[in-house]
C-alpha positions as a printed NumPy array, in Angstrom:
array([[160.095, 122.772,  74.015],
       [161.164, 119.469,  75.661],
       [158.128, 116.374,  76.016],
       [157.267, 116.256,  79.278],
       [155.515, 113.071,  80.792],
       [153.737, 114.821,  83.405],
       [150.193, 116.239,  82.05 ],
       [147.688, 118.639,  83.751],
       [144.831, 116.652,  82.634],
       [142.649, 115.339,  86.078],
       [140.039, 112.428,  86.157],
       [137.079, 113.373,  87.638],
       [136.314, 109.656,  88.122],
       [136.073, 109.491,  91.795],
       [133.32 , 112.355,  91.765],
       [131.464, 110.8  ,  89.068],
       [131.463, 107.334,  90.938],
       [130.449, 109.025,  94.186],
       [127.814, 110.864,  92.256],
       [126.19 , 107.877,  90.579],
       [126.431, 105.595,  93.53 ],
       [128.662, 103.297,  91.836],
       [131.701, 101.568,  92.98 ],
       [134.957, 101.58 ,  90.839],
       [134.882,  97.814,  90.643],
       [131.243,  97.964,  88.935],
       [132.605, 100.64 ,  86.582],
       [135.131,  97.729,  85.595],
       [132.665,  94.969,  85.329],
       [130.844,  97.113,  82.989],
       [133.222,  98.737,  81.032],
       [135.553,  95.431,  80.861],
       [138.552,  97.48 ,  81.986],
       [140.604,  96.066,  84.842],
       [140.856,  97.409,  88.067],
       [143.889,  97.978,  88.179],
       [143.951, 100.432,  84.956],
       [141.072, 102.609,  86.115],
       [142.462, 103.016,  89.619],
       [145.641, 104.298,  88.054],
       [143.248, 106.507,  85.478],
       [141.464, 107.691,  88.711],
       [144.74 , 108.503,  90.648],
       [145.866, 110.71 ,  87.594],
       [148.723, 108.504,  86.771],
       [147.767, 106.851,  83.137],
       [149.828, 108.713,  80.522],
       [147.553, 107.479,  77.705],
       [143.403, 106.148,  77.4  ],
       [142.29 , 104.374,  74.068],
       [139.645, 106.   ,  73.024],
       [137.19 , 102.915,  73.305],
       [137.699, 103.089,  77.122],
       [137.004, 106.453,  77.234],
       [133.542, 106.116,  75.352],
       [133.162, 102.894,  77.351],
       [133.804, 104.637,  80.753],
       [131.471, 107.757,  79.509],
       [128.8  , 105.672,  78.237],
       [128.253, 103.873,  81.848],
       [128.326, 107.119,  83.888],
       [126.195, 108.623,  81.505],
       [128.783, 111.816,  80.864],
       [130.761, 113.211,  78.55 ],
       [134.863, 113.314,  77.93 ],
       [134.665, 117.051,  79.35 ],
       [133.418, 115.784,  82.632],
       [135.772, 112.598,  82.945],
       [138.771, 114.993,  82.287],
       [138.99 , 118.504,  82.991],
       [142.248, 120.765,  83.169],
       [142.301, 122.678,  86.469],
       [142.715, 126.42 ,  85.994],
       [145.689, 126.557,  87.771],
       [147.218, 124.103,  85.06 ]])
């Protein structure tokens, strides 16, 4: 099977913002990952997350991985 740079994986980030009344800039204040990189993470276009953002990221909206990123059934 060819690699394929296109993934099924969606960020939830929006909804998790929206849900903790927190804007994505104070997400990157907190986490101290720039704006730029967790708009593209939010927009589903980041091919890759270090593992330290994503336990950065989780750990200020109070969630886990499995409600950051979620595979739509339809994947």
């Amino acid at each position: 099977m060819p690699a394929d740079d296109s993934s099924n994986v969606h960020c939830r980030l929006d909804e998790l913002l929206e849900a903790r009344g927190m804007t994505l800039t104070e997400l990157s204040r907190q986490v101290g990952v720039s704006l730029v990189n967790l708009s593209v993470l939010k927009n589903d276009r980041a091919k890759a997350i270090r593992f330290s953002t994503l336990t950065a990221i989780c750990n200020a909206l109070d969630c886990e991985v499995g409600d950051l990123l979620v595979i739509p059934p339809h994947a």
